[in-house]
ZAMARGU-4260 file (C-alpha; in steps of 0.2 Angstrom, whole numbers, plus 5000, padded with zeros to 4 digits):
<rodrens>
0) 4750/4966/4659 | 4742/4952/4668 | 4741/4949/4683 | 4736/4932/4692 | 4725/4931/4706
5) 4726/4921/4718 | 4715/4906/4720 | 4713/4907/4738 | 4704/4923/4736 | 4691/4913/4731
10) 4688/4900/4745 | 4674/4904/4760 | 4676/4891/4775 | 4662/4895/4785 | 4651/4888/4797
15) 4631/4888/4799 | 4627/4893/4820 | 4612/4893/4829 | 4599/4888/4843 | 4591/4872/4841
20) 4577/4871/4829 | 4581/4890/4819 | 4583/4879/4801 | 4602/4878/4801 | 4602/4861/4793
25) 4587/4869/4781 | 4598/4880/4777 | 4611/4870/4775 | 4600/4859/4763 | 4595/4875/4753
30) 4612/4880/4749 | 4616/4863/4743 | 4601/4863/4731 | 4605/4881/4726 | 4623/4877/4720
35) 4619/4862/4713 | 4628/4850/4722 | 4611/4840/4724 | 4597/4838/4714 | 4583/4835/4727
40) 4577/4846/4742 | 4580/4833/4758 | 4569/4837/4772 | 4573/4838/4792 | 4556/4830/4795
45) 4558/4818/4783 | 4575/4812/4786 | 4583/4817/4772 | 4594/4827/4772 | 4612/4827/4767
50) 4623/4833/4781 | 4611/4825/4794 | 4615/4809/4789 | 4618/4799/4805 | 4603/4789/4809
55) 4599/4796/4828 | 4601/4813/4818 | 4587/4807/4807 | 4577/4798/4822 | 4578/4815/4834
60) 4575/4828/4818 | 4591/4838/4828 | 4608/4840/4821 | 4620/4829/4834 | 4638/4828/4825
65) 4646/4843/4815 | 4645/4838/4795 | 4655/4848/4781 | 4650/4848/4762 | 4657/4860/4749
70) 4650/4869/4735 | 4652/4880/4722 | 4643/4896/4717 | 4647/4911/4708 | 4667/4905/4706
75) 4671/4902/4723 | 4672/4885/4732 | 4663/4886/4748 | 4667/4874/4761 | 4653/4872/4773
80) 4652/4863/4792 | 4635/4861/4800 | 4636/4864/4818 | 4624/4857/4831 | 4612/4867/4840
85) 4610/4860/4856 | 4620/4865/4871 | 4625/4847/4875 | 4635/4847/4858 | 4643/4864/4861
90) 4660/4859/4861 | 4656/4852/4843 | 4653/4869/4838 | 4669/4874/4846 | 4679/4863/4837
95) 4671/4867/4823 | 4675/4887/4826 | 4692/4885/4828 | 4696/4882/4810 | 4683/4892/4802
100) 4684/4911/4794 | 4667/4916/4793 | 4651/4912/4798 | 4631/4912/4796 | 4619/4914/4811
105) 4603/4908/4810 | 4590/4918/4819 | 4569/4913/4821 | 4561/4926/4817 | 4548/4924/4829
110) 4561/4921/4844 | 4572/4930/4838 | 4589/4925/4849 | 4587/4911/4858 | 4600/4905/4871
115) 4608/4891/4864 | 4611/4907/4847 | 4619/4920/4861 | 4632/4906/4866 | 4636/4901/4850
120) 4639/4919/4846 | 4650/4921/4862 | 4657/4905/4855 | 4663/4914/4838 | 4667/4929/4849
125) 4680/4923/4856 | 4687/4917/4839 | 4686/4934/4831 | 4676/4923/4816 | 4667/4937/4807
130) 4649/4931/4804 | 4632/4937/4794 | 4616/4936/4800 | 4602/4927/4792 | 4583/4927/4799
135) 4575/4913/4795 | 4555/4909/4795 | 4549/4925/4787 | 4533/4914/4784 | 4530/4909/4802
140) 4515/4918/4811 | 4521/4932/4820 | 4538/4933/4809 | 4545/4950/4812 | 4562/4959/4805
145) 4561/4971/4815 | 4559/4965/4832 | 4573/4947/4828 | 4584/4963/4824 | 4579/4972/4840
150) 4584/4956/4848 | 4601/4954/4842 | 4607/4971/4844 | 4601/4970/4863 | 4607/4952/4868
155) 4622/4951/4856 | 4629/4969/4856 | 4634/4970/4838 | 4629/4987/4825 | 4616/4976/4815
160) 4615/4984/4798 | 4599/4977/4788 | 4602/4975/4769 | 4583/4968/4766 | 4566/4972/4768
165) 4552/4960/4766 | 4540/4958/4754 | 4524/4951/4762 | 4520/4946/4780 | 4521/4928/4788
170) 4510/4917/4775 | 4512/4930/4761 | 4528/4932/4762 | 4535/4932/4744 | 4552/4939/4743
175) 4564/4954/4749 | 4569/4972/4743 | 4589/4972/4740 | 4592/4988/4747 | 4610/4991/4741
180) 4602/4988/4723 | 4586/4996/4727 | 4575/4979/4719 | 4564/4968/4724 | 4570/4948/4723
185) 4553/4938/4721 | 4551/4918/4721 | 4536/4908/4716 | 4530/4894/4724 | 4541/4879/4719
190) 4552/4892/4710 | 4569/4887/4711 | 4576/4906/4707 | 4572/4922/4710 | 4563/4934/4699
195) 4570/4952/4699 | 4557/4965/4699 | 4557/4985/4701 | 4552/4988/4720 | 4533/4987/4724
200) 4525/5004/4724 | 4516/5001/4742 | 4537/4999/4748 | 4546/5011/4739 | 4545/5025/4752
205) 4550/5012/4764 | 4562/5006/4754 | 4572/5023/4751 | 4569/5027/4772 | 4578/5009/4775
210) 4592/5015/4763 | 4593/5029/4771 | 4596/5024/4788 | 4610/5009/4783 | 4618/5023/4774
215) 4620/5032/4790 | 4623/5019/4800 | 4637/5014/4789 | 4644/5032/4788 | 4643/5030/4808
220) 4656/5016/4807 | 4667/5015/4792 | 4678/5031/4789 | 4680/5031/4770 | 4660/5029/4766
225) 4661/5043/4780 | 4668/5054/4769 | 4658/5052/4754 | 4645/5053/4765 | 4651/5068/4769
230) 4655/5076/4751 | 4638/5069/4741 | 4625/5068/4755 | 4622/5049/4749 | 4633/5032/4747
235) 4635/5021/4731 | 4629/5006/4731 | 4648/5001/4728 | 4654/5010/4742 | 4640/5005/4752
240) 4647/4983/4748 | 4664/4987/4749 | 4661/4997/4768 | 4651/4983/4773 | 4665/4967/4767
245) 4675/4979/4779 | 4664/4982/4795 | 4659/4961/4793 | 4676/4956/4792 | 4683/4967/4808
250) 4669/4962/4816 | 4662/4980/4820 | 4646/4975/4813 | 4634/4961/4805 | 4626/4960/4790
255) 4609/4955/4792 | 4597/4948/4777 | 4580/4937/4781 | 4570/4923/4771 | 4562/4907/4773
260) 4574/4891/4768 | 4560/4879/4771 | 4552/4887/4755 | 4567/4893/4747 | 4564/4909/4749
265) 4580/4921/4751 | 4596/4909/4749 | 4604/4916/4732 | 4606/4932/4741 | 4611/4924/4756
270) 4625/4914/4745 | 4630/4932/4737 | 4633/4941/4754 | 4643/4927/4759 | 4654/4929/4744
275) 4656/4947/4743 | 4657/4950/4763 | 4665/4935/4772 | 4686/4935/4773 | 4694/4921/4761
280) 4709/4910/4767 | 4720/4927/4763 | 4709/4940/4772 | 4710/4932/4789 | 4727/4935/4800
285) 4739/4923/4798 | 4739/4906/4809 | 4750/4907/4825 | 4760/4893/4834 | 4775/4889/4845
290) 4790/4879/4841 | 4802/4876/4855 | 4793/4889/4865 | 4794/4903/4852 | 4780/4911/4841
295) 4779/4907/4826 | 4766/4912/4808 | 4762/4903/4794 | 4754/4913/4780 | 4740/4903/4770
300) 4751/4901/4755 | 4752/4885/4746 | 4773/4885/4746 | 4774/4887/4765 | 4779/4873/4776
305) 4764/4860/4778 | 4754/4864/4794 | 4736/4857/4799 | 4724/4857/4812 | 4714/4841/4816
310) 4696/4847/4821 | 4687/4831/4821 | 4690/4813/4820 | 4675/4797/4813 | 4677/4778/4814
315) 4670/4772/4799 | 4667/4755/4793 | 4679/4757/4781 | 4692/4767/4789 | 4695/4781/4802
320) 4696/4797/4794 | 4704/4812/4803 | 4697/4828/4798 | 4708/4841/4794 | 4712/4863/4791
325) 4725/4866/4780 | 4733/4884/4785 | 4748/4883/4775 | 4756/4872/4762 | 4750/4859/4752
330) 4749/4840/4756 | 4749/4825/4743 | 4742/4807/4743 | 4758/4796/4751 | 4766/4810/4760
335) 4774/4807/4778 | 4766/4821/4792 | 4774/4825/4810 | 4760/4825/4822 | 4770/4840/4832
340) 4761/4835/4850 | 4768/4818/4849 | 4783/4820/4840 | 4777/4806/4830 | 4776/4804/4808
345) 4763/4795/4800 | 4758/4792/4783 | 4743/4801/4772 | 4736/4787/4763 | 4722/4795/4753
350) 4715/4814/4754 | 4695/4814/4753 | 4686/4829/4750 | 4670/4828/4761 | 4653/4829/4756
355) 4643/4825/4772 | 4645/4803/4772 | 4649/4805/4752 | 4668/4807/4749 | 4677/4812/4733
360) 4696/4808/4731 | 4709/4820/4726 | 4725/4819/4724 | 4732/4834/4737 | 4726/4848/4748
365) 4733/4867/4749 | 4732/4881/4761 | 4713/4887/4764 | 4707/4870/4762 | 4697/4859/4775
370) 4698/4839/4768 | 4698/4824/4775 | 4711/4811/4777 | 4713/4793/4778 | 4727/4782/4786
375) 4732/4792/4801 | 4731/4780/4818 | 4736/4792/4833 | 4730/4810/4827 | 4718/4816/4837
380) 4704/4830/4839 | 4717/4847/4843 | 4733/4837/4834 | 4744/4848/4823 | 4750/4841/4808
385) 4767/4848/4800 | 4780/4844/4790 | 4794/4833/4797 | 4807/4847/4796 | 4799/4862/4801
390) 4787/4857/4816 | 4775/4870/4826 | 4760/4867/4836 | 4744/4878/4832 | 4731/4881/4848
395) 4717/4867/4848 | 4702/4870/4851 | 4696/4872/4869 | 4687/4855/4876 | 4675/4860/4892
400) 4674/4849/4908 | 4659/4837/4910 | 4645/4839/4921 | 4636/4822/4920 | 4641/4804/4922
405) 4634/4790/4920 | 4639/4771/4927 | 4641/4758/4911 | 4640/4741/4909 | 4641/4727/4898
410) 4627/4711/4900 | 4636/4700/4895 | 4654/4697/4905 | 4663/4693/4889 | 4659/4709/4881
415) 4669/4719/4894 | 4685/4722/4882 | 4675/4726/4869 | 4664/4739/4880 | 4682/4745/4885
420) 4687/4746/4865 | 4673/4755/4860 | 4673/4770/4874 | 4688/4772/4870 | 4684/4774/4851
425) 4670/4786/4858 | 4681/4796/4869 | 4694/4798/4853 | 4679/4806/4840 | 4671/4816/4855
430) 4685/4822/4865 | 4670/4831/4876 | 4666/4813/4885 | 4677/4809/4897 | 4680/4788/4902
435) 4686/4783/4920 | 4684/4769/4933 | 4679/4773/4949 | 4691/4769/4962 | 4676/4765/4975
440) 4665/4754/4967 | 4676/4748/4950 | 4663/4754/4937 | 4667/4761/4921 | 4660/4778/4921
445) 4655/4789/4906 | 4654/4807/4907 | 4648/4821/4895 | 4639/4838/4895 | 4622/4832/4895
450) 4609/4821/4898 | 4606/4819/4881 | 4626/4820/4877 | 4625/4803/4885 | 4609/4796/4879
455) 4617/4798/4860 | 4634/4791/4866 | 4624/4775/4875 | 4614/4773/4857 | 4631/4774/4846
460) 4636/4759/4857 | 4618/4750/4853 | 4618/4755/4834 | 4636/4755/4827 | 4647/4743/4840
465) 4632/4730/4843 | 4633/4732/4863 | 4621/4728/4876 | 4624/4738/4889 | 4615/4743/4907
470) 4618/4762/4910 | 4615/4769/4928 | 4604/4784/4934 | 4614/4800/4928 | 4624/4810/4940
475) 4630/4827/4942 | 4648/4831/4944 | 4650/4840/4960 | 4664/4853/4964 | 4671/4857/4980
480) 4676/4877/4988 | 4682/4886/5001 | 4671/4894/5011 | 4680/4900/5026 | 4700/4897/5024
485) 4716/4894/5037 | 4731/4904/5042 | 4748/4898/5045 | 4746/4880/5041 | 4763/4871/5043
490) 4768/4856/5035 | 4784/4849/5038 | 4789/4834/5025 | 4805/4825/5029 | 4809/4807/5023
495) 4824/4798/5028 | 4827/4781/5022 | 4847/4777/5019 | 4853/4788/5004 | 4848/4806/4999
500) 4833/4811/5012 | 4818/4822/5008 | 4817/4840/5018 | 4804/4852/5013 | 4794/4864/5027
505) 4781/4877/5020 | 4769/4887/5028 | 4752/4892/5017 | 4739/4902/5019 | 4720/4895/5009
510) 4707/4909/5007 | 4690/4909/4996 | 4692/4915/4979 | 4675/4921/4967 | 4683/4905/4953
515) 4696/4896/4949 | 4713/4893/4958 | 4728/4907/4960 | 4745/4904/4968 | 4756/4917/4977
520) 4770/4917/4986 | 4775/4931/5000 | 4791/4923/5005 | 4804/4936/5010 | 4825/4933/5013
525) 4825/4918/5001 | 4819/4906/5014 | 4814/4897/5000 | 4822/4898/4979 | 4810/4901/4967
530) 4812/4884/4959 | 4805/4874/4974 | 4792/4889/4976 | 4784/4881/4956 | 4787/4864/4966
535) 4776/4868/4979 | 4762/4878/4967 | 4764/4862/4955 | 4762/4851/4971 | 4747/4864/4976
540) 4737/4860/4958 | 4738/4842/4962 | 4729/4845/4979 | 4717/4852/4969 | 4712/4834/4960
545) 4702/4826/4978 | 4692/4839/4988 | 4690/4832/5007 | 4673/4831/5005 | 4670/4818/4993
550) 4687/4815/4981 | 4677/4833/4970 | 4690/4843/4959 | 4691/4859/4971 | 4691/4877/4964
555) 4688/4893/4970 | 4703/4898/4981 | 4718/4907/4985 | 4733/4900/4990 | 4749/4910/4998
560) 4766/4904/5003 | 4770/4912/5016 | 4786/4904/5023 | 4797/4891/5023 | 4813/4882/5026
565) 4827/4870/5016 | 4840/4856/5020 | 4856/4860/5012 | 4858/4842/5005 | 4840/4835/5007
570) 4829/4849/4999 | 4824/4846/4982 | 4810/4851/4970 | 4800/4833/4973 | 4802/4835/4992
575) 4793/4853/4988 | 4780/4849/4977 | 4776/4833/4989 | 4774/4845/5004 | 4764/4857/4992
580) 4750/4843/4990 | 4752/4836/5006 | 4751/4854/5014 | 4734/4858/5004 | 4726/4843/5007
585) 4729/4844/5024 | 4725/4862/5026 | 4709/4860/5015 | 4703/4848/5027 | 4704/4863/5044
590) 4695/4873/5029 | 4674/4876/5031 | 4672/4869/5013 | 4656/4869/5003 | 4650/4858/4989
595) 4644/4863/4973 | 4634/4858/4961 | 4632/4862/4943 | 4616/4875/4938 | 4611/4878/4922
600) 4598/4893/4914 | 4582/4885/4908 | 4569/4895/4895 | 4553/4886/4893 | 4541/4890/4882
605) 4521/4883/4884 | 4505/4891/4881 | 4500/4904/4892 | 4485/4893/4902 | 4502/4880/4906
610) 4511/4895/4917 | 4506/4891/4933 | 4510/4873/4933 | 4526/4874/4925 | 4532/4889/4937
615) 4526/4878/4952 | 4535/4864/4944 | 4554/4873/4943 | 4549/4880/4963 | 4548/4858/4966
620) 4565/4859/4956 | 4574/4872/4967 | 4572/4882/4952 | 4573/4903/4954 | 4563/4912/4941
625) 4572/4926/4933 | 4560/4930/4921 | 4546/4930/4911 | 4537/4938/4897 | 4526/4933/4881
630) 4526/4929/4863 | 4518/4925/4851 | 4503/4916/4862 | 4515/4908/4871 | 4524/4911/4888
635) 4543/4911/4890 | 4551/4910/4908 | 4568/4908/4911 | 4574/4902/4929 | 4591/4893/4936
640) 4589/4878/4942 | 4600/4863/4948 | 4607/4853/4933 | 4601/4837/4944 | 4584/4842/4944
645) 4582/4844/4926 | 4584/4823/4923 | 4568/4819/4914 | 4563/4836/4914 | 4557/4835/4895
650) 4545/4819/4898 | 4537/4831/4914 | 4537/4846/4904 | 4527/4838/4890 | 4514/4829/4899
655) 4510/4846/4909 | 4506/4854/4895 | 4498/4842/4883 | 4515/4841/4871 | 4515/4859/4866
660) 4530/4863/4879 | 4549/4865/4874 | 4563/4869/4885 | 4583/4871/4883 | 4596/4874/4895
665) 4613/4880/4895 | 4629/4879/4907 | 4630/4896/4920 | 4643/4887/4932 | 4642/4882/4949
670) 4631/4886/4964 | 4632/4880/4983 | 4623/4862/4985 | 4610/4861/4999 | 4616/4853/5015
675) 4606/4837/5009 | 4615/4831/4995 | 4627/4819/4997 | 4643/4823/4992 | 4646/4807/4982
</rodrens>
């Protein structure tokens, strides 16, 4: 009898993650060139690759904007997102996350993890997205296995379970040892495919110990190799596959292999584990949302209701196209969708499938698939898209706060609306930059997570909208907290002015809290109903928008109701949540209240003769040196240091040490601003 199989077992949707300037778009490129999708190596340094298309992509040689190409290779369709590497376009990555089911982490194997990898990997922690490991650089000076592995089990806590050994050292590196298989992959130079040859005789013994010790490891972890374990003393190599698609796909531990994708060197493999380890459409749990405040599934099944997440959004000269996950159901060309956050319908015009800036028509989209469409006007990035009759809203992704502005202008006055058009076109693709007016000075201000967040917003203006624009010195965006708080502050609102009256008296008490804002009540007697107690927490969280010291968002405290009293005809919920703004404002103002100021963790890496300078150079930076150690020649020291002091840090850094200096950073929160800075 036969049976059919389902054509979503064989779709991968997966995403390539990892520090700046580990080869993920090399990658990428590689795996394009393997599976034949194209038929000419691009090059990061060169410019030509596909999914760094954009021209500051190309100009900076760093992957800015999240790009998704598919594929084919060994019967499955693999669809494919690119994900930037720099912390300034994490929220890219998140996006990006929220609609993938498997990933590959890209590791140097002379750094090994790198900051900018460990949030990424937190990143796809928190999205339970199972993921593989791949070491990259195997022909760098001072590549080692051993020690990137050491790395990732000690900063990223996962059971790393090596399936390679390497044939050759740094220069000589020539191919790997498949240790499920127990044979040795080789490539030539230029050689396009592997040759498969019995294991070299000077690895065998190492070989068969590596074997060994993933066997154990595996029969450590996964019960049912445990038992054959157990019974023959050894694990088939079909056991040994099938524990490992298990162990990757709960997340309990990481397939690692290694290579060099500069010279092609380890990517077939690569391709195979992503195929026999990573979860299809089918493998992952099935998407939950909320429809009039109830839960909800939706199994990836193409006769399901139609439900869609929008993950990313691009004006193009010829038409704005709104990137889409499909988790269940299938959409056709002309069909009407509900955006279910707007309670609005729009029409599909036509249904790309996406290769990088290439797009290939097709005629509808199923479950499992990530597409493109064109002729939706108001979807935006975290918009869910359903059928008309049966509407649910799916989680978006996460968009984090920004930390820098900048002050934008247009020379010339009569490019003002335009300047105003096109933020606003930026603020749509990005939702990560944030567009206001300051209500002091009347300047448009742009904000992001980064200096060079902004810098690439600024140049998209230049390049794609034709603007001259001045842009101001960039600034920090403060926070405001509580560092000694009040008891027993009473504010009594009553408004009467003919008609219905306002009456609300509450009594709070403020304290510090270690992060964010929390809301009790410790009213007794029912001096005042629950529902005017949400009034005066919902009037409480407006406070929060204006700290007293210079209009800052506030965080970090506690706020407890204590008392109160009502009118019987002049109480209402608006009376309450006005005297729960009014209370806290006031009451924030008899607060001691500190500023703060945004601090990131730097890791810079110069030669060792550069240390002194550069350690003297963070101390001028209010920087505090956390640690240091060395590498590979080189000297790497990590510190904390104000996210103010770090504008044009890179220009400094380099001329110090003669252009051989590097430097990332990444968010760590909030510290208390020295008395000095101004609070605006």
């Amino acid at each position: 009898m036969r049976t059919d199989v389902n054509p979503l077992t064989a779709v991968r949707n997966l995403g390539i993650l990892a520090h700046v300037d580990a080869g993920k778009t090399t990658v990428t490129e590689r795996i394009l060139y393997a599976t034949g999708t194209i038929h000419r190596r691009g090059e990061v340094h060169d410019g030509t690759t596909v999914t760094d298309f954009d021209p500051q992509e190309r100009d900076r040689g760093i992957t800015i904007f999240a790009a998704a190409v598919s594929c084919g290779w060994d019967g499955h369709r693999i669809n494919l997102i690119d994900t930037p590497g720099h912390v300034d376009f994490a929220d890219e990555v998140e996006r990006s996350l929220r609609v993938l089911d498997g990933a590959i982490a890209v590791f140097d194997a002379v750094a090994g993890v790198e900051p900018q990898s460990e949030s990424v990997w937190r990143q796809a922690d928190r999205h339970g997205v199972p993921r593989i490991a791949f070491v990259n650089k195997m022909d760098r000076a001072g590549a080692d296995l051993d020690t990137a592995v050491a790395s990732i089990r000690e900063r990223l806590h996962p059971a790393p379970l090596v399936v390679q050994l390497p044939v050759g050292t740094e220069d000589g590196f020539t191919g790997v040892v498949d240790l499920l298989r127990l044979r040795a992959l080789v490539w030539s130079d230029g050689g396009a495919t592997a040759e498969v040859v019995p294991v070299p005789e000077d690895l065998r013994e190492e070989a068969l110990r590596r074997r060994r010790l993933l066997e154990e490891a595996v029969a450590e972890l996964h019960p049912g190799a445990l038992e054959e374990f157990v019974e023959r003393e050894t694990l088939s190599a079909g056991t040994l596959a099938g524990a490992l698609r298990d162990l990757t796909r709960s997340g309990d531990a990481v397939v690692v292999l290694c290579g060099s994708a500069y010279r092609n060197r380890g990517i077939e493999p690569l391709l195979d584990a992503v195929v026999a380890y990573l979860p299809s459409p089918l493998d992952v749990p099935a998407v939950r949302g909320t429809h009039d405040g109830t839960a909800q599934e939706r199994a990836a099944d193409p006769r399901a209701p139609f439900a869609a997440l929008v993950f990313k959004v691009n004006a193009t000269p010829t038409g704005r196209l709104t990137y889409l996950r499909v988790y269940s159901g299938t959409i056709e060309k002309g069909d009407t969708v509900l955006d279910a956050g707007t309670r609005r319908t729009e029409r599909v015009g036509r249904i790309l499938r996406v290769q990088a800036d290439r797009h290939a028509r097709v005629d509808h989209a199923v479950a499992g698939d990530i597409v493109a469409v064109v002729g939706l006007k108001s979807a935006r990035a975290g918009s869910t898209l359903c059928a008309p009759g049966t509407p649910l809203v799916l989680e978006p992704p996460g968009v984090t706060e920004p930390v820098v502005s900048v002050a934008v202008e247009a020379r010339r006055f009569t490019d003002a609306d335009r300047l105003a058009s096109a933020l606003a076109r930026l603020a749509e693709e990005d939702p990560s930059l944030v567009v206001r007016t300051d209500p002091e000075t009347g300047q448009t201000v742009l904000s992001g997570m980064g200096e060079l967040h902004l810098e690439v917003a600024v140049e998209k203006l230049r390049l794609v909208q034709r603007l001259e624009v001045n842009v101001g010195r960039p600034r920090v965006s403060h926070r405001e907290t509580v560092g000694r708080g009040v008891s027993g502050f009473v504010l009594r609102h009553v408004k009467q002015d003919g008609g219905a009256g306002q009456f609300a008296h509450v009594v709070l008490d403020v304290e510090p809290l270690q992060d964010g804002f929390e809301f009790r009540s410790a009213v007794v007697g029912g001096r005042v109903p629950q529902e005017y107690v949400r009034a005066v927490e919902a009037g409480c969280r407006d406070a929060l928008a204006e700290g007293p010291l210079g209009g800052h968002p506030v965080t970090g405290l506690r706020v407890t109701l204590t008392d109160g009293a009502t009118h019987v005809k002049d109480s209402s919920e608006t009376a309450f949540r006005t005297a729960g703004r009014l209370g806290l404002r006031e009451a924030l103002r008899a607060c001691a209240m500190l500023l703060l100021e945004p601090v990131v963790e730097v890791t810079v890496t110069v030669p060792e003769d550069a240390v002194g300078g550069v350690l003297g150079d963070l101390a001028a930076r209010r920087g505090r040196v956390s640690g240091s150690a060395a590498r590979g020649g080189s000297a790497v020291v990590t510190a904390t240091v104000p996210l103010a002091e770090l504008f044009g840090y890179a220009t400094r850094l380099r001329s110090r040490t003669q252009g051989r200096g590097t430097f990332t950073a990444r968010p760590t929160g909030y510290a208390p601003a020295p008395a000095a800075t101004p609070a605006r």
